[in-house]
C-alpha positions as CSV (number, residue, x, y, z in Angstrom):
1,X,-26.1,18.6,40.8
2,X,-22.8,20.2,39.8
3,X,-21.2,16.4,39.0
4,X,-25.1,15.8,37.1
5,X,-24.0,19.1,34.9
6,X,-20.5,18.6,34.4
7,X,-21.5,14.8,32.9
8,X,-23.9,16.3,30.7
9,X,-22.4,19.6,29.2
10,X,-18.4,19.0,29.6
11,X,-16.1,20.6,31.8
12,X,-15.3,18.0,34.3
13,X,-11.8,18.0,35.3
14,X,-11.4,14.5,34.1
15,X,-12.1,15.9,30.9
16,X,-9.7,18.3,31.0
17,X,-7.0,16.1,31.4
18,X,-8.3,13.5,29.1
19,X,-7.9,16.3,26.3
20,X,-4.6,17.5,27.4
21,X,-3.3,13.8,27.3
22,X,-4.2,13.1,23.9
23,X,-2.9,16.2,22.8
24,X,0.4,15.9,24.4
25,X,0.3,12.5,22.9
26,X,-0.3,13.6,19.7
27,X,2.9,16.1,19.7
28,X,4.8,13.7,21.3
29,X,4.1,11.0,18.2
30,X,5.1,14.0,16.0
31,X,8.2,14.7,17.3
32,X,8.9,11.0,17.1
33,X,8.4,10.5,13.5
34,X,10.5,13.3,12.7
35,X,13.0,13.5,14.9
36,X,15.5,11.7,12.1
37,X,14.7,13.6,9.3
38,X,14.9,17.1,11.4
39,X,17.9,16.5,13.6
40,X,19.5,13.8,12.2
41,X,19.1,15.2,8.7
42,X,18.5,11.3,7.4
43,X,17.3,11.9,3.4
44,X,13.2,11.0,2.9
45,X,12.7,8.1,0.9
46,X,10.2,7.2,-1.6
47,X,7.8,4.4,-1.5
48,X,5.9,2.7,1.3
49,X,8.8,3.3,3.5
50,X,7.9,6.7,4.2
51,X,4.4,6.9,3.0
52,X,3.1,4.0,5.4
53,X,4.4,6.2,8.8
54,X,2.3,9.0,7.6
55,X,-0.3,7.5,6.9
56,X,-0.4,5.7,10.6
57,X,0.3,9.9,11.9
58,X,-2.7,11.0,9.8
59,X,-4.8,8.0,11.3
60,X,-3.7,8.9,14.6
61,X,-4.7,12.1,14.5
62,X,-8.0,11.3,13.0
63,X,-8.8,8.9,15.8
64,X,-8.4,11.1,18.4
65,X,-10.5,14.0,17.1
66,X,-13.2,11.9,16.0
67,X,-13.3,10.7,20.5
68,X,-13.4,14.1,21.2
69,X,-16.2,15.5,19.0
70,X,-18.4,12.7,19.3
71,X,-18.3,12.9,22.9
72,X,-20.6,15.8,22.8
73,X,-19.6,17.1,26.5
74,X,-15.8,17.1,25.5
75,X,-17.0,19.0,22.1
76,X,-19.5,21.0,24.8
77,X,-16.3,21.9,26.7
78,X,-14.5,22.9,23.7
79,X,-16.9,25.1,22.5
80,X,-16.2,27.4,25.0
81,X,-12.7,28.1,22.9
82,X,-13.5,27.4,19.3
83,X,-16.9,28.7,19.2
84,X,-18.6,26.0,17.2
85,X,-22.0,25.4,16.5
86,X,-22.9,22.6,17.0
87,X,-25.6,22.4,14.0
88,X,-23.3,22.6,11.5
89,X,-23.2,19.1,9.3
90,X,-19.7,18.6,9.8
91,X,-20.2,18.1,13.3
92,X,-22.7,15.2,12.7
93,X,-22.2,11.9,14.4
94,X,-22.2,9.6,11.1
95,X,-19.1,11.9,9.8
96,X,-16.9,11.8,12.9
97,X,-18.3,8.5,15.0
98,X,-18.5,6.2,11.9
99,X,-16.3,7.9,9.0
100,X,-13.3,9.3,10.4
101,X,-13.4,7.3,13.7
102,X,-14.0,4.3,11.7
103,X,-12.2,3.6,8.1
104,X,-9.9,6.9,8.8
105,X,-9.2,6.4,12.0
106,X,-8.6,2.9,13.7
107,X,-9.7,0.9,10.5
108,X,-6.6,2.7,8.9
109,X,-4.2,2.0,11.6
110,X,-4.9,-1.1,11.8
111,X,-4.7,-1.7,7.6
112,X,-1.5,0.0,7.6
113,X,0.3,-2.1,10.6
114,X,-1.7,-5.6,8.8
115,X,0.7,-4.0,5.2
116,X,3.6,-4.0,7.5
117,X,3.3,-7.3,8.7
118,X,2.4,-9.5,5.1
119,X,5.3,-7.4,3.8
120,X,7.7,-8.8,6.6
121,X,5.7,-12.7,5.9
122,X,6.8,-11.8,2.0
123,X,10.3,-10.5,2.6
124,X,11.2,-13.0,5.4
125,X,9.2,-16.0,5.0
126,X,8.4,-16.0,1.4
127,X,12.0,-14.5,0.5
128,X,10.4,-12.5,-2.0
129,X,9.4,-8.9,-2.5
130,X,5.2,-8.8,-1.8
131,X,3.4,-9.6,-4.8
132,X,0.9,-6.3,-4.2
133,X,2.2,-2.9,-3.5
134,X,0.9,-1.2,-0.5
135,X,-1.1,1.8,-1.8
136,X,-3.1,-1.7,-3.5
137,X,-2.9,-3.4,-0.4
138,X,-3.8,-1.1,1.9
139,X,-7.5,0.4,0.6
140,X,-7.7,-3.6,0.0
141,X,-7.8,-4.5,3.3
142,X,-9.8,-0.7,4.8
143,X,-12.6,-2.0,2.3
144,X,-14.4,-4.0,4.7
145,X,-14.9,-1.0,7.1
146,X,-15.8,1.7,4.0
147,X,-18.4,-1.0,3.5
148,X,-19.7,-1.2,7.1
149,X,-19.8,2.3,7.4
150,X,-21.4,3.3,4.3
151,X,-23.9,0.9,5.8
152,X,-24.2,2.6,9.1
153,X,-24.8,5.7,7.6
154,X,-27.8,4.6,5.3
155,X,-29.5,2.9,8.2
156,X,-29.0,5.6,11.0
157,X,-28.5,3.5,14.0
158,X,-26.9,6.6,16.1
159,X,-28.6,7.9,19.0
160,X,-28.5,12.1,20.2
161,X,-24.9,10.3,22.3
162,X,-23.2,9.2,19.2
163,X,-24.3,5.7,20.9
164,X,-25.8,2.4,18.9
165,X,-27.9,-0.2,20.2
166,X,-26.8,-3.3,20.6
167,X,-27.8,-5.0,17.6
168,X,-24.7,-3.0,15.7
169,X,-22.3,-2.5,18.5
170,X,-21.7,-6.6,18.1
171,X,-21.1,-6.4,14.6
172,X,-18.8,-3.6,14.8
173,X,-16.6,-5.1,17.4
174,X,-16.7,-8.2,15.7
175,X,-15.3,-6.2,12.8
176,X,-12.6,-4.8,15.3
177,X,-11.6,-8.3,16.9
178,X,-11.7,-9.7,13.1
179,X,-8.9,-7.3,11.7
180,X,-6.5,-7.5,15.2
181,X,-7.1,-11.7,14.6
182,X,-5.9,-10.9,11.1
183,X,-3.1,-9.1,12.4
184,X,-2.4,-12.1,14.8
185,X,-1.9,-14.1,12.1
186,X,0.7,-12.8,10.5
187,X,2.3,-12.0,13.4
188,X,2.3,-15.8,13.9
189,X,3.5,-16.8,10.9
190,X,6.4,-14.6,11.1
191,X,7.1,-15.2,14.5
192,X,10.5,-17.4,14.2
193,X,12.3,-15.1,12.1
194,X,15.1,-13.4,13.9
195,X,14.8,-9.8,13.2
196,X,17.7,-7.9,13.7
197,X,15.6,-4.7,14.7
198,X,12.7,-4.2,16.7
199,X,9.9,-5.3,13.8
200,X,8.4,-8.7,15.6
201,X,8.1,-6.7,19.1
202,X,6.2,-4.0,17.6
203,X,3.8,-5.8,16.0
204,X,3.1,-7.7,19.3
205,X,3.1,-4.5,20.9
206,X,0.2,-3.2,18.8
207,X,-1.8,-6.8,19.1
208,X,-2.0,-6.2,22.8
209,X,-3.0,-2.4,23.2
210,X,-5.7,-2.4,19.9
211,X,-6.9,-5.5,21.7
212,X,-7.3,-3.9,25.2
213,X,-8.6,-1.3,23.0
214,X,-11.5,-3.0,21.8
215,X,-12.5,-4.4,25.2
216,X,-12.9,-1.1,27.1
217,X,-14.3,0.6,24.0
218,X,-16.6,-2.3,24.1
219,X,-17.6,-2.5,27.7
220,X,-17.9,1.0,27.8
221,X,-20.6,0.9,25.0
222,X,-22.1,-1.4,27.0
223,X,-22.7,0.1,30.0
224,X,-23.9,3.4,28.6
225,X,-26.3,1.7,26.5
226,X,-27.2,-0.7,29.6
227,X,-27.0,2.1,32.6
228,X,-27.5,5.3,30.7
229,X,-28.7,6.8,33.9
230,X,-25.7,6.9,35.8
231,X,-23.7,10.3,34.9
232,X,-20.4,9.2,36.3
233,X,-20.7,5.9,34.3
234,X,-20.7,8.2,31.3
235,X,-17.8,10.7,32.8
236,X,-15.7,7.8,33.4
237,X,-16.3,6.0,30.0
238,X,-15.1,8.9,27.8
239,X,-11.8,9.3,30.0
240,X,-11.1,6.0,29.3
241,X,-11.7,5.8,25.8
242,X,-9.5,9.4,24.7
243,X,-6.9,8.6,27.2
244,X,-6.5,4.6,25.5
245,X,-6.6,6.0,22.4
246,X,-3.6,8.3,22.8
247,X,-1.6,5.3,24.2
248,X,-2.6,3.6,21.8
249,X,-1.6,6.2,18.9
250,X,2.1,6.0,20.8
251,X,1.9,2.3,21.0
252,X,1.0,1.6,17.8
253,X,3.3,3.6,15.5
254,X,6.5,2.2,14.3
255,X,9.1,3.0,12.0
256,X,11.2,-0.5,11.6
257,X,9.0,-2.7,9.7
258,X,9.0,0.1,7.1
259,X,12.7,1.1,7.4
260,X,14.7,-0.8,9.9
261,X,17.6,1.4,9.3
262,X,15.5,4.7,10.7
263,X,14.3,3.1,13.4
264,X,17.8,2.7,15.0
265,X,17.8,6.7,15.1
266,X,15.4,8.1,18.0
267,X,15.0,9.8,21.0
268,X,16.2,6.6,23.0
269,X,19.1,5.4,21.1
270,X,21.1,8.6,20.9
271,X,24.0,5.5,20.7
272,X,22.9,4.4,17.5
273,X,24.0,7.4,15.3
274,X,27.7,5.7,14.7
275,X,25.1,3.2,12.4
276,X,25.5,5.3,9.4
277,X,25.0,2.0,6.9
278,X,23.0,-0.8,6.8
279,X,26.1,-3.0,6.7
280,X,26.8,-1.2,9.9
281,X,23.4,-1.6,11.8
282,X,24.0,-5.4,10.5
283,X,27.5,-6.1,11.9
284,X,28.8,-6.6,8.8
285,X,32.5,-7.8,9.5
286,X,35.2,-5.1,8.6
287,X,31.9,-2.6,7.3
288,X,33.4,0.9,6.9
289,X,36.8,0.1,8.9
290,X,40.4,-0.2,6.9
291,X,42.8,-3.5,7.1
292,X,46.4,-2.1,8.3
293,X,47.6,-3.6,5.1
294,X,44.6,-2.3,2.8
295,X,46.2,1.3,4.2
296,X,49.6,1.0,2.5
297,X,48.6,-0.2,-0.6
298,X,49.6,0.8,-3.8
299,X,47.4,1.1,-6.8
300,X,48.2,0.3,-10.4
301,X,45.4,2.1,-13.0
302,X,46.3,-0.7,-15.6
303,X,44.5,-3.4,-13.5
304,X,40.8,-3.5,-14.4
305,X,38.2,-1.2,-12.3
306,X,36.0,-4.3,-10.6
307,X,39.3,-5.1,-8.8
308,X,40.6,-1.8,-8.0
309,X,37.1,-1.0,-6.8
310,X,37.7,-4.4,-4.3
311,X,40.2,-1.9,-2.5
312,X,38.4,0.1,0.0
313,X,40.6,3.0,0.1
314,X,40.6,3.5,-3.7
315,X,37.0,2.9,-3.3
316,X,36.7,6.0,-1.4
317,X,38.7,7.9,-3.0
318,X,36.8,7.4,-6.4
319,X,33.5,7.6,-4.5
320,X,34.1,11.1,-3.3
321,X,35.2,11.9,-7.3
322,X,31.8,10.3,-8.9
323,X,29.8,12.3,-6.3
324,X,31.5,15.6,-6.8
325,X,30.3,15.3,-10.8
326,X,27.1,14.0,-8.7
327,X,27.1,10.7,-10.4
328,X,28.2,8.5,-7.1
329,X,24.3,6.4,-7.3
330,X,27.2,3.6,-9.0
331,X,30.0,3.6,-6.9
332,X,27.8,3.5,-4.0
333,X,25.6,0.9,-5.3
334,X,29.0,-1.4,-6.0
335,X,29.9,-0.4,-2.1
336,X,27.0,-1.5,-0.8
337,X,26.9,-4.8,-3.1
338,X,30.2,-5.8,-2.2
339,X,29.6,-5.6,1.7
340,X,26.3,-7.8,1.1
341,X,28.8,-10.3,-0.4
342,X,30.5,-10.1,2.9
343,X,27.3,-12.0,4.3
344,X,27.2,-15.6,4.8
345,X,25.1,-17.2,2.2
346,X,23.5,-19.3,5.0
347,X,23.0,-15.9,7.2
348,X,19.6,-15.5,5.6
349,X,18.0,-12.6,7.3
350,X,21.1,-10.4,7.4
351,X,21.3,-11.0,3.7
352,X,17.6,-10.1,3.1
353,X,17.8,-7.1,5.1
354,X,20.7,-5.9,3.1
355,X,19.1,-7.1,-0.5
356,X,16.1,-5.3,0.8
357,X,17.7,-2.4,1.5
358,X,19.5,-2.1,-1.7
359,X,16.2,-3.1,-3.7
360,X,15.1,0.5,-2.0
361,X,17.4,2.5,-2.4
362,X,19.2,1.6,-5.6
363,X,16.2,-0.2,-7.6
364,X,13.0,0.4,-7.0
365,X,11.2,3.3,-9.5
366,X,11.8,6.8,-7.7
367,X,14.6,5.6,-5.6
368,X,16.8,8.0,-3.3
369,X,19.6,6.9,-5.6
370,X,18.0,4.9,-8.1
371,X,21.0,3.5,-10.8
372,X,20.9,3.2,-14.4
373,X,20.3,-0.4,-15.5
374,X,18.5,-2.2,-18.2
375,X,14.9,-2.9,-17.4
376,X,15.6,-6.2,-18.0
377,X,18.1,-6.2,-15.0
378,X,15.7,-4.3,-12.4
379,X,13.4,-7.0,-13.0
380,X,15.0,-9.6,-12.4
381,X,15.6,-8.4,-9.2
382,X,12.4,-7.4,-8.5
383,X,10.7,-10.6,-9.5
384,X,13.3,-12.6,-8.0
385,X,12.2,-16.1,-5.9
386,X,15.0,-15.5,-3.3
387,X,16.2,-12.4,-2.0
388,X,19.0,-14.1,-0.5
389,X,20.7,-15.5,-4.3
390,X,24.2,-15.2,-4.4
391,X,24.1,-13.5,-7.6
392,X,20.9,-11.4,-7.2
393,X,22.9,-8.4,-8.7
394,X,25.0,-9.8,-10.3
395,X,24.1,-8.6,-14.3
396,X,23.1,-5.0,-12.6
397,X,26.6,-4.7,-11.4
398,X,28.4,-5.8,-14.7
399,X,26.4,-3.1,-16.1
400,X,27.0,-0.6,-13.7
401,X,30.7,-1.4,-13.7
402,X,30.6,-1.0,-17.5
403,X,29.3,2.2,-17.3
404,X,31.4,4.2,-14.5
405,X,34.2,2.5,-16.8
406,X,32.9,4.5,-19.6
407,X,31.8,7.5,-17.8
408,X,33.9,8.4,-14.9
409,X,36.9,5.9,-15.2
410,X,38.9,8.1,-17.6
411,X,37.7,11.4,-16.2
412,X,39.5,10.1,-12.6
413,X,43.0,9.2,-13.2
414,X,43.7,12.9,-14.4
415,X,41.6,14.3,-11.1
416,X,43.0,15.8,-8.4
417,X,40.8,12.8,-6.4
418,X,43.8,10.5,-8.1
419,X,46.5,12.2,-7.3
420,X,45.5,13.4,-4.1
421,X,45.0,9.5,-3.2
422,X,48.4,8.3,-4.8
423,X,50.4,11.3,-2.7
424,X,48.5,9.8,0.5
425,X,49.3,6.2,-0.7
426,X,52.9,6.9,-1.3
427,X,52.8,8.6,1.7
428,X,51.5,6.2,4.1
429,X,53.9,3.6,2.2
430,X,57.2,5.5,2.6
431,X,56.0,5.7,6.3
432,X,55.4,1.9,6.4
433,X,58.7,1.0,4.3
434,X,60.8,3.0,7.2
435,X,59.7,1.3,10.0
436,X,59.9,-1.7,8.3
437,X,63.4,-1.7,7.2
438,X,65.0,0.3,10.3
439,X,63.1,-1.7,12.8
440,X,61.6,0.8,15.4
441,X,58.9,0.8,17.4
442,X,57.0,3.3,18.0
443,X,54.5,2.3,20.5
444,X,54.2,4.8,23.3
445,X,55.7,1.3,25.5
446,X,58.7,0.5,23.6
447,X,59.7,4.2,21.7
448,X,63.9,3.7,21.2
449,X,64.0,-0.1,21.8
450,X,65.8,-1.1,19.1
451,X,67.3,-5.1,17.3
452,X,68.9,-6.6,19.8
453,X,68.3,-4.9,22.8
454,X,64.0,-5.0,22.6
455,X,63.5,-6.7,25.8
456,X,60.9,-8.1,24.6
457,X,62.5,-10.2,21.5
458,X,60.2,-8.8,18.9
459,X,60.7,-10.0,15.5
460,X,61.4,-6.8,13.4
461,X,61.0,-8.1,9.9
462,X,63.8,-6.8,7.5
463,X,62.0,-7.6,4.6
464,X,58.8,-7.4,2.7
465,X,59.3,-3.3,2.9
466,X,56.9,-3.6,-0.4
467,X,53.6,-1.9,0.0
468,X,51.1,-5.0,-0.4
469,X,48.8,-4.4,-3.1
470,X,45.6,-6.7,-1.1
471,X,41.9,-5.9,-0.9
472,X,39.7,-6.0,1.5
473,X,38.0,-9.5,2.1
């Protein structure tokens, strides 16, 4: 009679731990969606980037309240602690079993992950940026559920269990398998790209557990409906379902289809916090790293800015002057375009990735570190047929060129930036010319071997003590 009770009003241990699961899952999908922004400090960005995440946290935590209130004995067992009362409209079945479980809860995961994928088919396939933005897209594609629920609602199907007969359980796990077959789909047709990140296992990954989902929510509808009579049926059923939903929540969730960059930084991959740039995280060749030669070059201000800004030191040096008068959006913007040029042109999805990425951060409206360009120029990047065009920014980096020219240019060769960076450069060249011309060594192997007696018959070159004036390739 006890276990007859405990089905009936709550409080069976299996309850118990069914709440304390989700909630632990819950936290844990918090601290995993902003760990990099807390710890790693990594800057918030605008857009659908950062927005679709949320969203998928806010329909996470929707689904899993909405299990636990409509299962009246978990609620039961709550109310012990919270004090509800149970008459109270906002506890009514239509709100949390068809709204918020529904179009805010699973409907909206789903939606969002279905926006991920057709903006991956777009990107990668289609070599484009998606022809509809997601905050369009995504109520686009919920609309089907607001529809079915608003009819669930008018009609009243619910029993006193939160339960429906079977005449609308089918429909509404056809409408479940319907939106993970969507989701297939895409999948599928992005299937042979060859993401650099983790985007095509997580979309698999979320295929699989919405689908085993949707069978055990199913058969347990099923068999409450069918053997209503059997309490531990009923016990059993509702651990299921809250403890699949908050694997599912952790499944489900990802960060690289949105930003692939972010992704890299988690709880597992404390390695990955050297990838400070996309051309980094990409395996850009030379990306961030200095050529022995580029090191003892010299500089002369009469050669025209586009080339001096080829050299990587001077690039730095001038980078950290433009963002101390907090104008450095250009200088990084030319950084970042010149190691995309790096790229193979028949590397396609590197070369997407970093177009993509630049699109976001430099381009796009609202940008972290959006650039002054012509409107003109911004859309003909963002209307472009092929992310992967060798001269995809080309007129946007004439322009920006033109303009640090104008603005910083003359402000830099009377900072202390310039002549801090010339001292270094004469410097490292003095340094360089020395060795050169008196022929040491000074490896830790071969320290006073000197001409004739290196043992080794090293060619010390007598000439060429002229710092190189190279850039980086």
């Amino acid at each position: 009679m006890a276990k007859m009770k405990c089905a009936v009003e709550g409080g069976c241990p299996t309850d118990y731990v069914a709440v304390t699961v989700s909630i632990v899952s819950f936290i844990m999908l918090l601290v995993w969606s902003t760990f990099p922004f807390i710890v790693h400090k990594v800057p918030r960005t605008k857009g659908s980037g950062f927005w679709i995440p949320v969203i998928q946290v806010v329909a996470s935590f929707n689904l899993l309240l909405s299990i636990m209130v409509e299962r009246k004995p978990i609620l039961d067992m709550s109310n012990n602690f919270l004090k509800f009362e149970k008459r109270h409209w906002w506890l009514s079945c239509y709100l949390w079993a068809v709204w918020v479980e529904g179009p805010l809860g699973f409907g909206l995961l789903l939606s969002c992950r279905i926006t991920q994928a057709f903006q991956l088919y777009f990107i990668f396939v289609k070599r484009r940026l998606p022809l509809i933005r997601s905050f369009f897209l995504i109520p686009l594609i919920l609309f089907p559920w607001i529809v079915g629920a608003a009819v669930i609602h008018i009609k009243k199907p619910l029993n006193n269990r939160c339960h429906m007969s079977a005449q609308w359980t089918i429909p509404v796990a056809i409408l479940h398998s319907l939106y993970v077959a969507t989701l297939v789909g895409v999948t599928a047709a992005v299937h042979h790209i060859e993401f650099r990140f983790d985007e095509l296992r997580d979309l698999w990954r979320g295929i699989l557990v919405s689908s085993i989902s949707i069978v055990v929510w199913i058969t347990a509808y099923i068999l409450n409906e069918i053997h209503d009579n059997i309490r531990w049926l009923e016990v059993v059923s509702r651990f299921l379902l809250l403890v699949l939903a908050s694997i599912l929540v952790l499944a489900f969730f990802s960060i690289s289809s949105s930003q692939p960059l972010l992704s890299q930084i988690s709880l597992r991959r404390r390695e990955s916090r050297e990838f400070r740039t996309m051309g980094q995280a990409l395996g850009i060749p030379d990306s961030g790293v200095l050529t022995q030669r580029e090191q003892n070059s010299r500089i002369d201000p009469n050669e025209p800015l586009d080339k001096l800004l080829l050299n990587k030191k001077f690039r730095q040096s001038f980078m950290a002057f433009a963002d101390s008068c907090l104008a450095g959006e250009s200088v990084h913007f030319f950084d970042e375009v010149h190691e995309l040029s790096k790229i193979s042109e028949n590397d396609c999805v590197r070369r997407i990735y970093m177009a993509r990425h630049i699109i976001e951060k430099y381009i796009a409206a609202g940008a972290a570190m959006e650039i002054n360009i012509s409107h003109r120029s911004k859309q003909e990047i963002l209307s472009t047929s092929d992310l992967t065009r060798a001269d995809l920014f080309h007129n946007a980096l004439n322009e920006i060129v033109q303009l640090m020219k104008t603005n910083l240019a003359k402000d830099y060769w009377s900072s202390m930036f310039f002549l801090k960076f010339q001292e270094e450069c004469d410097m490292r060249c003095n340094g360089y010319e020395l060795e050169q011309m008196t022929g040491w060594n000074y490896s830790p192997r071969l320290s006073s071997v000197h001409g004739t007696d290196d043992p080794f018959h090293q060619d010390h070159l007598l000439k060429n003590s002229e710092c190189d004036n190279d850039t980086d390739s």
